[in-house]
N, C-alpha and C positions, 0 to 999 in steps of 0.2 A: 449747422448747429446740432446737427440729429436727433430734429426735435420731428417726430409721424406727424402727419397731417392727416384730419380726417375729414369727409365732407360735411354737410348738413345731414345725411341721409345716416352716416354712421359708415360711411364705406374708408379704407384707407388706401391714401394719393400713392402708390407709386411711381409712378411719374408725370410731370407736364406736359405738353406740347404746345410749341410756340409757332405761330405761323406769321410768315411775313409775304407782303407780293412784291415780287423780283420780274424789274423786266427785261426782257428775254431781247432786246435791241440791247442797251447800254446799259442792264447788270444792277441797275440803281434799285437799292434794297426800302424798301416804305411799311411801316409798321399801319397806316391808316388800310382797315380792308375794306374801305368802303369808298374807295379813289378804284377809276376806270382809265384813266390816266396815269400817264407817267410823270412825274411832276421834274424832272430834268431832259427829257429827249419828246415830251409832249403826244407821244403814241399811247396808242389803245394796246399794249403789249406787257400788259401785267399777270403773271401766272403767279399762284400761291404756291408756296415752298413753306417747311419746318425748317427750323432754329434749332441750335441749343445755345447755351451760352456757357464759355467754358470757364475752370477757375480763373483764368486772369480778367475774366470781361467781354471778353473775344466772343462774337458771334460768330457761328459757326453754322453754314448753312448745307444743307443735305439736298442734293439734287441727285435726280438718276442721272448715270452713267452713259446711258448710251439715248437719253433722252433727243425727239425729233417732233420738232415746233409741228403743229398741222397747220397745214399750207389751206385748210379747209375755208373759202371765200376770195381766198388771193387769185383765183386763176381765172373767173367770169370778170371784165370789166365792170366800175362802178358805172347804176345810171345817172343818165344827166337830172339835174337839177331840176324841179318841176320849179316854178313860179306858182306866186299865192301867201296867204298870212297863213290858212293852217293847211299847209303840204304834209303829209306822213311819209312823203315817199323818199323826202331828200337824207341821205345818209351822210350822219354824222361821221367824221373821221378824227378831230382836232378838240381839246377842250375849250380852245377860244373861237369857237361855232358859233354861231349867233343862236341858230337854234337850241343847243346845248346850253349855252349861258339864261339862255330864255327860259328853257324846261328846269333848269337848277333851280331858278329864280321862283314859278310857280309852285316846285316843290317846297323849296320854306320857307313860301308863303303860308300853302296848306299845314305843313306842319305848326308851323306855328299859330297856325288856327286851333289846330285841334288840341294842342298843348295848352289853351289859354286856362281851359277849368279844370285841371291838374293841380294848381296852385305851386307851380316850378316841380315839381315832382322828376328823379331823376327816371332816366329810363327803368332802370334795374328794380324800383319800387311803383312802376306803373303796370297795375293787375292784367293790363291790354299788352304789354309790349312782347316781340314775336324781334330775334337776333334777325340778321341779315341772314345768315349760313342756313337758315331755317326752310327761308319763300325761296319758292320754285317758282320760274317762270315756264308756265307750260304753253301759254299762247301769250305772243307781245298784242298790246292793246293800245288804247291811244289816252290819253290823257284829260281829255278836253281841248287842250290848247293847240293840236295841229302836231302832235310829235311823240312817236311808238314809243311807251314805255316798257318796261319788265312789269314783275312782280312787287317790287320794294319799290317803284316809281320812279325808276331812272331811266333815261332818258337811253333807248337802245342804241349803239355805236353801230357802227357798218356790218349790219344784218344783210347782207348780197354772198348767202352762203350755198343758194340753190344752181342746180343747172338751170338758164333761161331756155335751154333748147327741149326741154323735158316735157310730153305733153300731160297735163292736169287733167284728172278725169273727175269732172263735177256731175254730180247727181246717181240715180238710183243705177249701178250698174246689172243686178240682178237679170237673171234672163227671163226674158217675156212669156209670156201665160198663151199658147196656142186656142185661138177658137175659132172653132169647125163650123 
């Protein structure tokens, strides 16, 4: 229409960016970026990619060229399954997990706790709300309910990214104070 777009701030829009997560098994393109799943081939194998969208409608997706999956967690076996109601240990892999459906389940519950004295309030007009793309997950923590979450409260998928053979050095490594 070549009509300038400006923001709220006064700045003006040259261009968009459209992000969509494409997964890297079977290709299947999902505009929701807040699925950790694939909702056609049911893996954890969602990477985010840019869009554009061309004149006839056509999405048009930009990937690198010479782009190489990381193999990073594939190469230590997963552990076995502990037994128990609240295990943290057992890694999620599949969206129909029992544990994953369980952690969804207490997520909006919470949320919709806390949404109750908002009076339906959309996200975008709630003074509190903080984007997805925003939280960082610096340490996975647990939930309450038996099961590692992130930052935004979902439920960690197959975190088995370490070497098990690596020794952990816990506590003060400092060298010690000689006395004569």
């Amino acid at each position: 229409m070549g009509i300038n777009l400006i923001t709220p701030d006064g700045v003006a829009v040259r261009q968009l960016r459209t992000w969509v997560l494409r997964c890297h098994a079977c290709f299947h393109l999902t505009g929701d970026m807040n699925k950790q799943f694939c909702s056609e081939c049911g893996h954890a194998t969602l990477k985010r990619c840019s869009v554009t969208t061309a004149a006839n409608g056509r999405l048009q997706v930009h990937l690198k060229s010479n782009y190489q999956h990381n193999l990073r967690g594939t190469i230590y076996s997963m552990p076995k399954p502990r037994g128990g109601r609240h295990t943290t240990r057992d890694v999620i892999t599949r969206e129909d997990d029992r544990a994953y459906s369980r952690a969804i389940g207490q997520k909006l519950r919470a949320d919709a706790k806390s949404n109750v004295g908002l009076g339906g309030a959309s996200a975008l007009e709630d003074p509190d709300y903080v984007p997805d793309l925003l939280l960082e997950n610096p340490l996975a923590h647990s939930n309450g309910f038996g099961v590692a979450t992130d930052a935004r409260g979902m439920p960690m998928v197959a975190r088995n990214r370490r070497n098990p053979n690596v020794v952990r050095h816990t506590g003060n490594r400092k060298k010690k104070k000689q006395t004569i």
